[in-house]
C-alpha positions in Angstrom: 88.0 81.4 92.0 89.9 84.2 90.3 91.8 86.1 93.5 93.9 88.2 90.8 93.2 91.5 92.2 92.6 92.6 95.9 94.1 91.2 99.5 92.7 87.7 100.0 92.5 86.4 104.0 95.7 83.6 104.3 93.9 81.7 107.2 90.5 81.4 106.2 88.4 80.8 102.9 85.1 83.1 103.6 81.9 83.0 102.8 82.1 86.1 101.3 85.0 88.1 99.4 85.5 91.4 97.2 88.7 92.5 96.2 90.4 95.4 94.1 93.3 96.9 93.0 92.1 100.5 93.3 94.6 102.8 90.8 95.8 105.7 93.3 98.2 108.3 91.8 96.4 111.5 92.3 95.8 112.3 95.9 93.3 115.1 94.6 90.9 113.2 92.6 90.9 109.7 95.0 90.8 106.8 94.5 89.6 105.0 90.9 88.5 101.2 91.0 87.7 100.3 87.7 85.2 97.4 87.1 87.6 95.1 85.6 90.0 95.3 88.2 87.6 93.7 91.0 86.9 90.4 91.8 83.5 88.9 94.2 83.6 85.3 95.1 81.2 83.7 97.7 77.4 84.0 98.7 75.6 87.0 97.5 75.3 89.2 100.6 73.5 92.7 100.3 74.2 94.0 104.0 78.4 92.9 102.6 77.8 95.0 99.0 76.2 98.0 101.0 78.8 98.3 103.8 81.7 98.5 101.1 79.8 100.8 98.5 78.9 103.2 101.3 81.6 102.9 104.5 84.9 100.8 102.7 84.8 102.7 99.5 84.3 106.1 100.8 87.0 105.4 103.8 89.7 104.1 101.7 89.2 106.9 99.4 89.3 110.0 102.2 92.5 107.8 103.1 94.0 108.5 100.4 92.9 111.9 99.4 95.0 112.4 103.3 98.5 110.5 101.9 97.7 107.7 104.3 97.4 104.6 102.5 100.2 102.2 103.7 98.5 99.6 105.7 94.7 100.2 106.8 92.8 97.5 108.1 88.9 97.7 110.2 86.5 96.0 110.9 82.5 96.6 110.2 80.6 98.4 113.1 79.1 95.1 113.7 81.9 93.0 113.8 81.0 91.0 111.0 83.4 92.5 107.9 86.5 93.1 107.8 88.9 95.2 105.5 92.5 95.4 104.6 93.8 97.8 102.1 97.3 98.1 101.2 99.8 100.1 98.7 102.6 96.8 99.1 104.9 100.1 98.2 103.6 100.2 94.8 102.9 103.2 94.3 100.0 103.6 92.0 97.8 101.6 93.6 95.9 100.3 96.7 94.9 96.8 96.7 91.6 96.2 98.9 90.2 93.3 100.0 87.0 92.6 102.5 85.4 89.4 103.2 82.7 88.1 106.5 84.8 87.5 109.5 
């Protein structure tokens, strides 16, 4: 499994995982996640892919675009996703990662 970019869970292997290593220099513009800087391992899960295109994705960025990027971390409205996002004081990016609880 190629866990290169992105925050990856120390106490678990999930089901599911999607990471990135968002580049994040210009609060302005938000966040940019280029395609070659993400990573998927796991099952295929739609309900996974559509709550990080449309809640992760739009969060972290509105995050950022507010200077407040040093440690985030939620959880899914169901319960069943979770999300950590972090800067690790390198400032230029935000690494992401997400995987099924």
């Amino acid at each position: 499994m190629n866990k290169d970019f992105g925050i990856y869970p120390d106490n678990m292997t999930p089901r599911c995982w999607w990471g990135a290593r968002a580049i994040a220099t210009n609060h302005k513009y938000g966040l940019d996640i280029p395609w070659d800087r993400q990573c998927y391992d796991g099952e295929k899960d739609d309900d996974f892919l559509f709550w990080i295109n449309n809640t992760v994705i739009p969060k972290l960025d509105q995050r950022f675009k507010n200077c407040d990027t040093k440690i985030i971390s939620f959880n899914s409205d169901s319960g069943r996703f979770h999300c950590e996002a972090s800067d690790r004081n390198n400032y230029g990016y935000l690494y992401i990662g997400c995987w099924e609880v």
